[in-house]
Structure formats: structure tokens, C-alpha cells
C-alpha positions as CSV (number, residue, x, y, z in Angstrom):
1,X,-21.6,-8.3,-31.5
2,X,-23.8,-9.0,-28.7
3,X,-23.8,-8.0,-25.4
4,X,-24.0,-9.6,-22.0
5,X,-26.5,-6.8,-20.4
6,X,-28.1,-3.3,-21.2
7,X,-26.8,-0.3,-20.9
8,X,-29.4,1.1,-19.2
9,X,-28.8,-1.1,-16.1
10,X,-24.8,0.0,-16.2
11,X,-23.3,0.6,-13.1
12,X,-26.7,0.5,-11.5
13,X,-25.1,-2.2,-8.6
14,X,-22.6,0.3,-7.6
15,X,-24.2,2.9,-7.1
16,X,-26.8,1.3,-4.8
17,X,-24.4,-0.3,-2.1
18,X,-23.6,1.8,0.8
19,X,-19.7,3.3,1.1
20,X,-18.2,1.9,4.1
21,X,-15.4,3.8,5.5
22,X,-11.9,2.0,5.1
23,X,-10.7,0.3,8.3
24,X,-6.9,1.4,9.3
25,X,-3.8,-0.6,9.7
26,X,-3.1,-2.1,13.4
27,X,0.3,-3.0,11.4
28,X,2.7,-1.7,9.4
29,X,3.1,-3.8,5.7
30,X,6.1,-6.4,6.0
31,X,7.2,-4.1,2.8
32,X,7.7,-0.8,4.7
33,X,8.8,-2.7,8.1
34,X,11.6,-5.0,6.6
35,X,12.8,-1.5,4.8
36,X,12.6,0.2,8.4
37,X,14.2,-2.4,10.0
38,X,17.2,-2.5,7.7
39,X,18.1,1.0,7.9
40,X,18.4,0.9,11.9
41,X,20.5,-2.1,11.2
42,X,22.4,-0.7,8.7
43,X,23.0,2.2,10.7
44,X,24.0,0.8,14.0
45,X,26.6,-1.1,12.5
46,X,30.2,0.7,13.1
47,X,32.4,0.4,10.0
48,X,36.6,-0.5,11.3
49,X,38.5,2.6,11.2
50,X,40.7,1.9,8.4
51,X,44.4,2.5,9.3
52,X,47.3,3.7,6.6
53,X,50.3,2.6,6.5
């Protein structure tokens, strides 16, 4: 089966580019701030005392 390159020249690309350092998040992901804002919500909400009879 042939190949599309040699295997000497594997990974050759990636090793030559320069790491650059990961940029952080001004924001938070809509995920993990829609899960936020639903537990305040869910917590602020009084529940009716429920009365017997």
C-alpha cells in the first residue's frame, strides 16, 4: 500500500513551530454560565408553605 509521505519527515512540521502560550477566557462558556445562572434562580425561588388540613 502506498504512502502519501516518508517516514523520515514525520512529525517534522510540529516540531519546528514555536508553542505559543494559550490565551485566557475574558468569559465564562454559555455552558457553565447558563448552569450558574440556573442554580441562583432555582434557589431564590421560595417554594408555598404547604398547609394540612
Amino acid at each position: 500500500m502506498p504512502t502519501h509521505g516518508s517516514m523520515t519527515k514525520a512529525g517534522k512540521v510540529r516540531k519546528a513551530t514555536p508553542k505559543i502560550e494559550q490565551k485566557k477566557r475574558k468569559n465564562m462558556n454559555p455552558r457553565v454560565k447558563n448552569k450558574k445562572e440556573f442554580i441562583v434562580r432555582s434557589q431564590r425561588v421560595e417554594r408555598p408553605i404547604r398547609r394540612r388540613r
